[in-house]
C-alpha positions as CSV (number, residue, x, y, z in Angstrom):
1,X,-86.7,-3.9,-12.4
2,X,-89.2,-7.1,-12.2
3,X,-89.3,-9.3,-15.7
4,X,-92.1,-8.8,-17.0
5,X,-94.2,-10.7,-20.2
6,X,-94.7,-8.5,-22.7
7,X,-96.0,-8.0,-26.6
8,X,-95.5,-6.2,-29.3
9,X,-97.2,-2.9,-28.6
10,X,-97.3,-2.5,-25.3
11,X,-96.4,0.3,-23.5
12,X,-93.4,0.7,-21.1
13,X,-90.6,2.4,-18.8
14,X,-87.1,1.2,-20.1
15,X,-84.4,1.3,-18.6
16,X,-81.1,2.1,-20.7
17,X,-77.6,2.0,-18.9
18,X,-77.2,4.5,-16.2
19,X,-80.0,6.7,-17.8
20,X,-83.9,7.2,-15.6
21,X,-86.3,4.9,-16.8
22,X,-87.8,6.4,-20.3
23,X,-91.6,6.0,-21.6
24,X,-91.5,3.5,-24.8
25,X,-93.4,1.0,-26.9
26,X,-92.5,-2.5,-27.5
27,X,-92.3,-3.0,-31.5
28,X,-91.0,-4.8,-34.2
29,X,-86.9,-4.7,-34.9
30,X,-85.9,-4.2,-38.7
31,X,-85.4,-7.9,-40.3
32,X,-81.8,-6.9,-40.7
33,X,-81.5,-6.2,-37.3
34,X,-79.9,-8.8,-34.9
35,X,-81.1,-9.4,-31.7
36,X,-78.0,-9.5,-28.7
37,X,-77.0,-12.8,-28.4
38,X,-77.6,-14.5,-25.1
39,X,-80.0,-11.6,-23.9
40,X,-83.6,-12.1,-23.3
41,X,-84.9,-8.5,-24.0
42,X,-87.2,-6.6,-26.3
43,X,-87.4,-3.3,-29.1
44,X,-88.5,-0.3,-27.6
45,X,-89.1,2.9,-29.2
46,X,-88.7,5.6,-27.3
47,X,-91.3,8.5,-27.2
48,X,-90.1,11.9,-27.7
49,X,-87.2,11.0,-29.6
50,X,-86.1,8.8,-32.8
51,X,-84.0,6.2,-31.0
52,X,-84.8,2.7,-30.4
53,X,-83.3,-0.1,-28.5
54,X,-83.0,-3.7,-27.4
55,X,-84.5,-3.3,-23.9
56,X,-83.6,-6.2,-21.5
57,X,-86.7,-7.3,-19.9
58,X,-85.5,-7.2,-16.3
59,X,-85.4,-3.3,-17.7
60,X,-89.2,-3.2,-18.3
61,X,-92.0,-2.1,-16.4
62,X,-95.4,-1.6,-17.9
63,X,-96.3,1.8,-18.9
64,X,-99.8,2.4,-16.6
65,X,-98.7,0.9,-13.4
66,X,-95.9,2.8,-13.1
67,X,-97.0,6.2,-14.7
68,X,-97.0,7.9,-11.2
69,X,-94.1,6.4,-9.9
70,X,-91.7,7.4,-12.7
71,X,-93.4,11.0,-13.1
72,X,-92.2,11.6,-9.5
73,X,-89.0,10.6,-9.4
74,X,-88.0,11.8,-13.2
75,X,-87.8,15.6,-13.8
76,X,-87.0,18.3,-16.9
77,X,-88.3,19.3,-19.9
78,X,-87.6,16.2,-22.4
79,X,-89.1,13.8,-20.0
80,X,-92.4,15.6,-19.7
81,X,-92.1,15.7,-23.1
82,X,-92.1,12.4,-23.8
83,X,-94.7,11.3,-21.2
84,X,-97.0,14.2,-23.3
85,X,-96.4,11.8,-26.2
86,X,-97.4,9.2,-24.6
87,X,-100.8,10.7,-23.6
88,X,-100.8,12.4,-27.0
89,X,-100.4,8.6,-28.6
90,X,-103.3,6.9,-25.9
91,X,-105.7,10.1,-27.4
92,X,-105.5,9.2,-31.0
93,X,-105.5,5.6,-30.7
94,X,-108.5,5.9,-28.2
95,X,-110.6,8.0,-31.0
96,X,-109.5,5.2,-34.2
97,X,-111.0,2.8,-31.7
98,X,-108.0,1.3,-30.1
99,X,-106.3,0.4,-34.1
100,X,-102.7,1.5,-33.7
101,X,-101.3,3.4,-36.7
102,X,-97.7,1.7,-38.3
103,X,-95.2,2.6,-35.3
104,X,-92.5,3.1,-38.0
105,X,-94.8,5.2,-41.0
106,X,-97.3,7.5,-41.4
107,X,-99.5,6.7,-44.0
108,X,-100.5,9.4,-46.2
109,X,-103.9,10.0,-48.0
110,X,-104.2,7.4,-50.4
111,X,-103.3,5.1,-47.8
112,X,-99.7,4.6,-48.8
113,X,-96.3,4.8,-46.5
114,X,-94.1,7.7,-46.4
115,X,-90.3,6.9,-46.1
116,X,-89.2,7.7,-42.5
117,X,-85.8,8.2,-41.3
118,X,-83.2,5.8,-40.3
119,X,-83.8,3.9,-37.0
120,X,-80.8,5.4,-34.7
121,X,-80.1,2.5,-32.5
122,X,-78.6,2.9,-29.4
123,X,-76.7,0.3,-26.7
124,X,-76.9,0.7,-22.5
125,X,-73.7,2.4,-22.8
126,X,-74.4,5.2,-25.5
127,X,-73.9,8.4,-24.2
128,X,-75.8,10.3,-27.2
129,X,-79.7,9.9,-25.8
130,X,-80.4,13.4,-26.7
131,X,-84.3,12.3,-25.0
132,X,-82.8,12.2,-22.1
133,X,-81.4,15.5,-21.3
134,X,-82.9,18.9,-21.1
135,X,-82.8,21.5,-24.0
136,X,-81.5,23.9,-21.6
137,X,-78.2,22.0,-21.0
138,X,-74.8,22.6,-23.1
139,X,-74.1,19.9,-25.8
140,X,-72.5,17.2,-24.7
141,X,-69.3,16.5,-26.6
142,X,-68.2,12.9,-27.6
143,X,-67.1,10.7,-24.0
144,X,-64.3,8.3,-24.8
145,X,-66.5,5.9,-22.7
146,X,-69.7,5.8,-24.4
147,X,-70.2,5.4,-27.9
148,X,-72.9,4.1,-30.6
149,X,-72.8,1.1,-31.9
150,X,-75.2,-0.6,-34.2
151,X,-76.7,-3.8,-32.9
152,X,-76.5,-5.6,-36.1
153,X,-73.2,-6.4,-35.4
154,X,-71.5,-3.4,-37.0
155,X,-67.9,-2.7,-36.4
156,X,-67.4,0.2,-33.3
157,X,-66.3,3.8,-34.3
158,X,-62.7,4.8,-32.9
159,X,-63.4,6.7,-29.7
160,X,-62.9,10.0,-29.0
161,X,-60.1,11.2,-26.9
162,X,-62.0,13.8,-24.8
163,X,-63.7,13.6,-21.6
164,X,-66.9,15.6,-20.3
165,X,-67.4,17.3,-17.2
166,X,-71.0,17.0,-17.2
167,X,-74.0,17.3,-14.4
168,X,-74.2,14.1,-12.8
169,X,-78.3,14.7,-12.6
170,X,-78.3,14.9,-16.2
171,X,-76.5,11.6,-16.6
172,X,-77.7,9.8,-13.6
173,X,-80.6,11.4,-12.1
174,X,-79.1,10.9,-8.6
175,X,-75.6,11.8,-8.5
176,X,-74.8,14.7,-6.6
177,X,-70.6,15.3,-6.7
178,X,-69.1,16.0,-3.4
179,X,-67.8,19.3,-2.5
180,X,-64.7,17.7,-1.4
181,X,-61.4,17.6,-3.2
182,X,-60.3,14.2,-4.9
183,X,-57.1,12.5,-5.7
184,X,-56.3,10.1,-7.8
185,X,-53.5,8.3,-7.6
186,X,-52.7,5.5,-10.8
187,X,-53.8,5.8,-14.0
188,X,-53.4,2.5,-15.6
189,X,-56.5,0.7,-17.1
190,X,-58.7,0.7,-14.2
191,X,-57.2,3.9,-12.9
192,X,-58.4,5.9,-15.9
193,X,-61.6,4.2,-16.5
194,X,-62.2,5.8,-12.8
195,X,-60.9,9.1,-13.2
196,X,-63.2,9.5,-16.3
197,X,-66.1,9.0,-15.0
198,X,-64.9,10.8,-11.6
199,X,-64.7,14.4,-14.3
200,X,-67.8,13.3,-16.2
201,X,-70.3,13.2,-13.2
202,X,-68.4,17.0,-12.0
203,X,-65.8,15.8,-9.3
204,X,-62.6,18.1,-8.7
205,X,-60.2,15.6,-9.3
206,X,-56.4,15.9,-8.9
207,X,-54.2,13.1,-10.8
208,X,-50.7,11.6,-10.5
209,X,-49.5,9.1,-12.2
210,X,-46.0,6.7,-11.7
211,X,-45.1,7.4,-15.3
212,X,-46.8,10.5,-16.7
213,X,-46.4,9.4,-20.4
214,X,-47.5,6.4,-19.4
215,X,-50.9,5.7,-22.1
216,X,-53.5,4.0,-20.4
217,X,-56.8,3.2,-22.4
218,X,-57.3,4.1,-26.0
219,X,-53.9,6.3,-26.1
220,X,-55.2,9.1,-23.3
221,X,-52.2,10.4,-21.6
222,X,-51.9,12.1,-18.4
223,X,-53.2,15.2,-20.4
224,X,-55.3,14.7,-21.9
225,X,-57.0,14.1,-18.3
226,X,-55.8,17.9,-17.1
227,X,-56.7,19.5,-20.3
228,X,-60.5,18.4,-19.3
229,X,-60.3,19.6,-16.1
230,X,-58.4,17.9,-14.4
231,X,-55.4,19.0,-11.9
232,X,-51.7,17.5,-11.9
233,X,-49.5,16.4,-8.5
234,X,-46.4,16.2,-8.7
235,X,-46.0,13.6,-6.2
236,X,-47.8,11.3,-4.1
237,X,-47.8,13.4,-1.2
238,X,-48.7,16.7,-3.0
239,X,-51.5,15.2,-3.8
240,X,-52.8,13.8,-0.4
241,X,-51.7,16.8,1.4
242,X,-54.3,19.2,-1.5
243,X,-56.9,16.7,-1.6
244,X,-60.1,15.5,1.2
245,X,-60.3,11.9,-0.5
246,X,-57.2,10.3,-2.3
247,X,-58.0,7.7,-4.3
248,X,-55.0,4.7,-5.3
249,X,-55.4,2.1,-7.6
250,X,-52.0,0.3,-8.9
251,X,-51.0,-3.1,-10.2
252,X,-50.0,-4.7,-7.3
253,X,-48.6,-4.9,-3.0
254,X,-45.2,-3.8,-3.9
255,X,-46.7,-0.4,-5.4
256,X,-49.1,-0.6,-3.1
257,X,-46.8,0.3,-0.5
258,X,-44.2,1.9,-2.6
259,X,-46.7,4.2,-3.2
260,X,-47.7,4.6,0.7
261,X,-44.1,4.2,2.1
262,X,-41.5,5.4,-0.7
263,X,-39.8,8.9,-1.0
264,X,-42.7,11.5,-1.4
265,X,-44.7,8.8,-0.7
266,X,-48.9,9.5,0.8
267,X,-47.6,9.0,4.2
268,X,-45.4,12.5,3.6
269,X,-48.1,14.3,3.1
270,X,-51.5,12.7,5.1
271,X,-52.8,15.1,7.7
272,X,-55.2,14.4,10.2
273,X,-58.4,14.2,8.9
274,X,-57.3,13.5,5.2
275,X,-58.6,10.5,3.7
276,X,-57.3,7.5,1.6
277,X,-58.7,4.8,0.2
278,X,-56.8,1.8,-1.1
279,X,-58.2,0.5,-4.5
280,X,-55.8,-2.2,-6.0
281,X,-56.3,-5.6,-5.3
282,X,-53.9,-6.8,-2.6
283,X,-53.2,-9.0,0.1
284,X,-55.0,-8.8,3.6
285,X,-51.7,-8.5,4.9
286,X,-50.5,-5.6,2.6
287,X,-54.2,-3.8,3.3
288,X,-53.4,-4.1,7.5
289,X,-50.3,-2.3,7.1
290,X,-51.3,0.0,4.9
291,X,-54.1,0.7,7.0
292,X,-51.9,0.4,10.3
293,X,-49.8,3.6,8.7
294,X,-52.5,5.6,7.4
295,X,-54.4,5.4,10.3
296,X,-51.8,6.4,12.5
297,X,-52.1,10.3,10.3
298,X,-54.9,10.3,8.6
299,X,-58.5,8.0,7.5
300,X,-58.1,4.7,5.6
301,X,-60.7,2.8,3.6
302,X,-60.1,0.0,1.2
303,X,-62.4,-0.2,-1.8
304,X,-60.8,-2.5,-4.4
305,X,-63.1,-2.7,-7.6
306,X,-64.9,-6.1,-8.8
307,X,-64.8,-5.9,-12.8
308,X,-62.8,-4.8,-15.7
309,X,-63.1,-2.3,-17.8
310,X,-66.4,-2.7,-18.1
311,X,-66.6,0.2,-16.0
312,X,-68.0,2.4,-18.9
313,X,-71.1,0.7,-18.4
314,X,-71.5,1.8,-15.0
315,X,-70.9,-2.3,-14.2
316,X,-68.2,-2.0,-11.6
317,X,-69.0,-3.2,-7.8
318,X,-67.3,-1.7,-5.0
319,X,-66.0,-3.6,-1.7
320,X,-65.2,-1.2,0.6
321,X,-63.6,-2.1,4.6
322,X,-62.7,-0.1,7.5
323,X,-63.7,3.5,8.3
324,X,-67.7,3.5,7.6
325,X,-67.5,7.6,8.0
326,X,-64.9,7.7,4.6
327,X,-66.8,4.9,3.1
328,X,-70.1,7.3,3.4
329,X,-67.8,10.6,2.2
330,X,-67.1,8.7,-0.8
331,X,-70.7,7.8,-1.6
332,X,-70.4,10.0,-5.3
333,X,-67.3,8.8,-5.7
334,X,-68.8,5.7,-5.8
335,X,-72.0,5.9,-7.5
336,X,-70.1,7.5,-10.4
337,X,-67.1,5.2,-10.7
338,X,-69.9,1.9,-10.6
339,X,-73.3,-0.1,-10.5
340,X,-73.2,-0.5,-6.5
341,X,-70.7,-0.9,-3.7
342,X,-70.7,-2.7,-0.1
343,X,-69.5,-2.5,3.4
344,X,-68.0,-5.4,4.5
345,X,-67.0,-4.2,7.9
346,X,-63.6,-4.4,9.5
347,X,-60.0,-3.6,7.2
348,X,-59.6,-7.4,5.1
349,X,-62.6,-7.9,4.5
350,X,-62.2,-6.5,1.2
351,X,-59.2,-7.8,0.3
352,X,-60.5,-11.2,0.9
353,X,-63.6,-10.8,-0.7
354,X,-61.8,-9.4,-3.9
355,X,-59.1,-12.0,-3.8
356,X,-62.1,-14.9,-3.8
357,X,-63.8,-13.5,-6.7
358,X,-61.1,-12.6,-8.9
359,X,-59.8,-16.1,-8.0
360,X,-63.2,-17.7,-8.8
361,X,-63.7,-15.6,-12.5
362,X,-59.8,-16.4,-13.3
363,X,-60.5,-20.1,-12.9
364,X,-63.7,-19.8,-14.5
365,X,-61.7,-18.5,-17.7
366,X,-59.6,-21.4,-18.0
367,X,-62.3,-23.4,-17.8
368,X,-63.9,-21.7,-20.7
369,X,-60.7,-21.6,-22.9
370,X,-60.3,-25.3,-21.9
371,X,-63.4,-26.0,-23.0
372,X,-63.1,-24.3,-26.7
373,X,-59.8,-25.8,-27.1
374,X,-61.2,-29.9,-26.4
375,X,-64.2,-28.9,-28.6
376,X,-61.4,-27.8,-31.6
377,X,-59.0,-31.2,-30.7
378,X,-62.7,-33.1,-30.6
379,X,-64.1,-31.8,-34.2
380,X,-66.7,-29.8,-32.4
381,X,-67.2,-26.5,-33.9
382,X,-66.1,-23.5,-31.4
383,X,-69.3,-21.3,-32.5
384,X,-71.7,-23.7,-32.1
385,X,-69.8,-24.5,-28.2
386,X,-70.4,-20.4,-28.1
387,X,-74.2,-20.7,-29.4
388,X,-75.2,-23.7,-27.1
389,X,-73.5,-21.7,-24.1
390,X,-75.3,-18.9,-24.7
391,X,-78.3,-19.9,-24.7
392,X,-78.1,-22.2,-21.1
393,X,-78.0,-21.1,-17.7
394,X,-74.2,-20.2,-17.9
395,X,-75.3,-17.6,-20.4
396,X,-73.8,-14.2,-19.5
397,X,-71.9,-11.0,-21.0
398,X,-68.5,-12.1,-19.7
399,X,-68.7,-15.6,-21.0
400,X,-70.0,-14.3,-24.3
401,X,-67.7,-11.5,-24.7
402,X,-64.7,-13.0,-23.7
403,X,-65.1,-16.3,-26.2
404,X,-66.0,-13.8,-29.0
405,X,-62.8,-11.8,-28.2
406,X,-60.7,-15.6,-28.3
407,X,-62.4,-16.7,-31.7
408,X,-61.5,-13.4,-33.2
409,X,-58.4,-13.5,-31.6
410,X,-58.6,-10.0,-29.8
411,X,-57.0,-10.1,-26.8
412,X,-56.9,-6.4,-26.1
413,X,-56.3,-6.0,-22.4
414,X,-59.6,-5.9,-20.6
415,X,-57.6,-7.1,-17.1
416,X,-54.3,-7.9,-17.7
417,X,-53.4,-11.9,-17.9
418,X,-50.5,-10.9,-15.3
419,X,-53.0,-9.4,-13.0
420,X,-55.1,-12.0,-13.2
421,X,-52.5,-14.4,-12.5
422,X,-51.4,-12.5,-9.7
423,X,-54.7,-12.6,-7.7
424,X,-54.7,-16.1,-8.3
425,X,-51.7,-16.2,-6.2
426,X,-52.3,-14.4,-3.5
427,X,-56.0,-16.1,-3.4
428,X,-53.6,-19.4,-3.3
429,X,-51.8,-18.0,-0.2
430,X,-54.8,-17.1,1.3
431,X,-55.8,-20.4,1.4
432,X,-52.8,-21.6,2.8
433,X,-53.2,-19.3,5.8
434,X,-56.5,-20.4,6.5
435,X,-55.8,-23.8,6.2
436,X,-58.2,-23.8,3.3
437,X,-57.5,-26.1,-0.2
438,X,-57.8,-24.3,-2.9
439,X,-57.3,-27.2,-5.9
440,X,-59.1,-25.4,-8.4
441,X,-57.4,-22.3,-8.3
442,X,-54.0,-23.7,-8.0
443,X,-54.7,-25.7,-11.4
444,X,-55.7,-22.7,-13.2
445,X,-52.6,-20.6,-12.0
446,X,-50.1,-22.8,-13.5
447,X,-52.2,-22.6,-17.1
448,X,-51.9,-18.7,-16.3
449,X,-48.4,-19.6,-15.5
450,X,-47.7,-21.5,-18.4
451,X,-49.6,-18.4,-21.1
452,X,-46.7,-15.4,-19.2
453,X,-44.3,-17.8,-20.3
454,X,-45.5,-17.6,-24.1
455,X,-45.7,-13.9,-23.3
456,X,-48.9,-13.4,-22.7
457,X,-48.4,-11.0,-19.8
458,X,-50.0,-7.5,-21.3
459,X,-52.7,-9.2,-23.3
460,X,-56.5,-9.9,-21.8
461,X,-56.7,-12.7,-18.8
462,X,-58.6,-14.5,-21.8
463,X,-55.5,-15.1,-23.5
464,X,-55.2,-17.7,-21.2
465,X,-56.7,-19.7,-24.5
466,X,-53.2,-19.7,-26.0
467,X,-51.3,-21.8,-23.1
468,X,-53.7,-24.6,-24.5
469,X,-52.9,-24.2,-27.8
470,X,-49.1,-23.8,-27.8
């Protein structure tokens, strides 16, 4: 959405995570309340509903200019609802001759405030905006990918373990889940990010996984995942030979092609007309063979994933190469698992692509932690380096989120340091092939190198901070 000026007030359509744009008014946030660091955005209460919000303004539209737009394109009960407020809101402040009463309190006859309830405050990726669904639907249970949090800086409530099946209409308000059958194949940190949010917008997924006790995010074993619906191969090729679309996403080439080429491996059990698509970040190489194989059986796409876990917020991009007809069957697929995804043509093209940026962001975050560490060794305070950042044209939610993570020294894996290391690598070789220098990245690899050594493998690629310290 365009950025917009607005005033405290005004009327709008805000845009909150992956929900449809919601009718609002701009107000005034609770002195108490905090406003996101590094974002440029606005409170919005939302009509029909209790909940309020820090808005971003490239979230906003005005209210009147857009009224028709977002009436025909939003559907269901609530949302009429809300718009009736609206209207219902324009009536009364029409007759008291345009005076607005206090957005937050109704007075009472003598003219003084009645207590109202406590503001519920919700962030893009909160799952609980009861405004937004219709009465008609089940409750939602809790989503171990959304959860509340209060913007004021209040510590996060432990997430819950189960995952919802819900109507991707509901959620999205576009998501229509394929008929097809889906595989999954990897449920590491990426893996099971995907797969949730594969079950949540209604797909009929089937998992395997290299080690099924394996515990990928927030303690959810292989499961948990089929006690919400989902179904268990026993092996690679099982699950290829039950599913339309088989999904893979794993650490790195070697079980890449393990996975592809080893005993029970997907090239057992591809058919003709079966699909895979290749997820992990590898080399162009690895991706031609792999491709080379498959092909020779069955339909290949690649489609590794640009992001972290950040997935829950819908944030992931997809770069998909090779068969256009698979990348089109996996269009739900896709919309569910992120924010967009692209067709960069022939099998490589994604590879490279993925390999550049992850080599770009993992030089990037030594640059940050190199930067925090001179500002320590300098007498500079690290907050104010964070503050200043912030609010300059570097500002963004990785550099913010990561150097809050390193000055509360939370290196929870996000993307593994290893991984991170590893893309470097093969971005590195890449270079080589081409003929290309690649200075930058080479530097950066041997500080990634140097924070494995201190065993820093399984932490965040942030930890990269600690080879600078040590």
């Amino acid at each position: 959405m365009a950025t917009v000026h607005l005033r405290i007030g005004d009327l709008v359509w805000g845009k909150l995570g992956r929900y449809p744009p919601w009718p609002g008014k701009v107000v005034s946030p609770p002195k108490d309340l905090k406003k996101p660091r590094g974002k440029k955005c606005h409170f919005v209460k939302f009509f029909g509903t209790e909940d309020h919000a820090w808005i971003k303004v490239e979230q906003l539209k005005p209210y009147h200019p857009h009224k028709e737009e977002m009436i025909k394109i939003n559907k269901g009960k609530r949302f009429q609802q809300a718009v009736d407020a609206v209207e219902d809101f324009l009536k009364k402040k029409e007759k008291q001759g345009g005076k607005e009463q206090n957005s937050e309190g109704k007075g009472d006859s003598k003219g003084k405030k009645t207590p109202t309830k406590p503001l519920k405050i919700l962030e893009e990726d909160d799952e609980d905006l009861s405004a937004l669904k219709d009465p008609s639907e089940k409750p939602v249970r809790d989503d171990p990918h959304f959860h509340h949090f209060l913007l004021s800086q209040t510590e996060k409530d432990t997430r819950s373990t189960s995952i919802q099946a819900a109507d991707s209409t509901a959620i999205n308000g576009s998501i229509t889940p394929t008929d097809k059958r889906i595989g999954f194949l990897g449920l590491g940190l990426m893996g099971s990010g995907i797969v949730s949010n594969l079950l949540k917008m209604g797909h009929v997924v089937t998992v395997w996984n290299r080690t099924v006790e394996k515990v990928p995010q927030d303690n959810q074993h292989c499961d948990l995942f089929i006690q919400e619906g989902a179904r268990l191969g026993r092996t690679p090729a099982e699950v290829v030979s039950m599913c339309d679309i088989t999904f893979s996403c794993v650490s790195d080439p070697k079980a890449a092609r393990d996975l592809v080429l080893g005993p029970s491996g997907v090239l057992q059990g591809i058919r003709p007309g079966k699909c895979y698509v290749e997820m992990s970040t590898v080399d162009p190489e690895t991706i031609t063979e792999l491709s080379q194989v498959i092909s020779s059986h069955g339909r290949f796409l690649e489609a590794p994933v640009a992001g972290s876990t950040g997935l829950y917020d819908g944030m992931l991009v997809i770069l998909a190469a090779g068969d256009r007809t698979v990348y089109e069957d996996c269009s739900s697929c896709f919309q569910a698992m992120g924010k967009t995804s692209f067709f960069l043509g022939e099998v490589g093209n994604a590879a490279r692509m993925m390999l550049i940026l992850n080599m770009v962001q993992g030089s990037f975050m030594a640059t940050i932690a190199e930067g925090l560490t001179l500002a320590q060794a300098t007498g500079q305070s690290q907050h104010t380096f964070l503050d200043i950042l912030s609010q300059g044209q570097m500002a963004s939610t990785f550099v913010d989120q990561k150097c809050q993570n390193i000055l509360q020294g939370n290196f929870k894996p996000d993307y593994y340091l290893k991984h991170i290391q590893k893309d470097l690598r093969l971005a590195i070789s890449m270079g080589d092939t081409a003929n290309h220098p690649t200075p930058m990245a080479a530097a950066a690899n041997e500080v990634y190198k140097r924070a494995k050594a201190l065993d820093q493998s399984d932490n965040d690629m942030s930890a990269v901070y600690r080879a600078y310290i040590h």
